[in-house]
N, C-alpha and C positions, 0 to 999 in steps of 0.2 A: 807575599802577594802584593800586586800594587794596589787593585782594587777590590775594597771591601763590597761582602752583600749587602745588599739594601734591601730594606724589609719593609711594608708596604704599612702604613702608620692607618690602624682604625680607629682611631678615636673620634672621628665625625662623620662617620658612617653608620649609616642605618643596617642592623642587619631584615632581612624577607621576613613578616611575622608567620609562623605556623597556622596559626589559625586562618588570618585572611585568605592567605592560598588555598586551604580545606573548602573555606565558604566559599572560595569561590568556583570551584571544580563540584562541588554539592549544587553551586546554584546554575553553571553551565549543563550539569546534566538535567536539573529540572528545565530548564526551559528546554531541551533537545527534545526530554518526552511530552512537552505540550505541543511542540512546534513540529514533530516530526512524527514521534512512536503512536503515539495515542491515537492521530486523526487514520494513520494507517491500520490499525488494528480492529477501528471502527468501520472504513471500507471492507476489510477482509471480513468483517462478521454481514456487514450488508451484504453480500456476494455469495457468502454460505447460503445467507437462507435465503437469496432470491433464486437461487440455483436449485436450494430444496424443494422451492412449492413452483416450480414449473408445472405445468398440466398441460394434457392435451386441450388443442383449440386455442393456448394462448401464444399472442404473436412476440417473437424475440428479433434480434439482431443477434450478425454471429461476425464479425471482422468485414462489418458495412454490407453485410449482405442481409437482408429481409427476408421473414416466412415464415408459417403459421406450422407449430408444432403437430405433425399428425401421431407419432408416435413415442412413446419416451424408454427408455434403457435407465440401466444403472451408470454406465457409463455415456452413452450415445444420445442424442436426440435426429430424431428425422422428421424434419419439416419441409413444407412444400414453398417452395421459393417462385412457382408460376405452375398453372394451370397444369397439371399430370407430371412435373420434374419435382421429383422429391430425394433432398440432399438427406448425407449424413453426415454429423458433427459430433464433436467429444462436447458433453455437456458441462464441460469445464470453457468452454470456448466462448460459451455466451455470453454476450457484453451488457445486454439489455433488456429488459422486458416491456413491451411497449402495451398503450394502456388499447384494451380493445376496440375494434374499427380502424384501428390506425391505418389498414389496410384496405382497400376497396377490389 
């Protein structure tokens, strides 16, 4: 052969330490669940139980539409959105509860 292999000289080369890379995949996921998991799991718990204590008479929002819960289901809510028009919605729909009077 004319030409020999050449092999790649490590002597001043650093190798990747194990551990840093662990810390630092340990410490990218902690900030993922402060910054991402956490504030979302705290919505979804708000939304549970603003959805549980719904009652008749209290005014919500449903996808920007307004009106005052006349009846409630397990699944459904029927509120009246003007003067004798009374919708129905999946009680999963509701975005909001709005504080009473909001309405006139």
């Amino acid at each position: 052969m004319l030409i020999e292999n050449a092999y790649a000289d490590l002597a001043g080369v650093a190798t990747p330490d194990l551990g840093m890379n662990l810390f630092f995949i340990v410490f990218m996921f902690v900030v993922l669940y402060f910054m991402m998991i956490r504030p979302q799991l705290k919505r979804q718990k708000e939304q549970k139980t603003m959805l549980e204590s719904l009652s008749k008479g209290d005014e919500v929002v449903v996808g920007g539409i307004v009106g005052k819960i006349v009846e409630l289901d397990n699944n459904f809510v029927r509120m009246e959105v003007a003067k004798g028009m009374v919708i129905q919605v999946q009680r999963s729909a509701v975005v909001n509860l709005l504080p009473k009077g909001s309405l006139k």
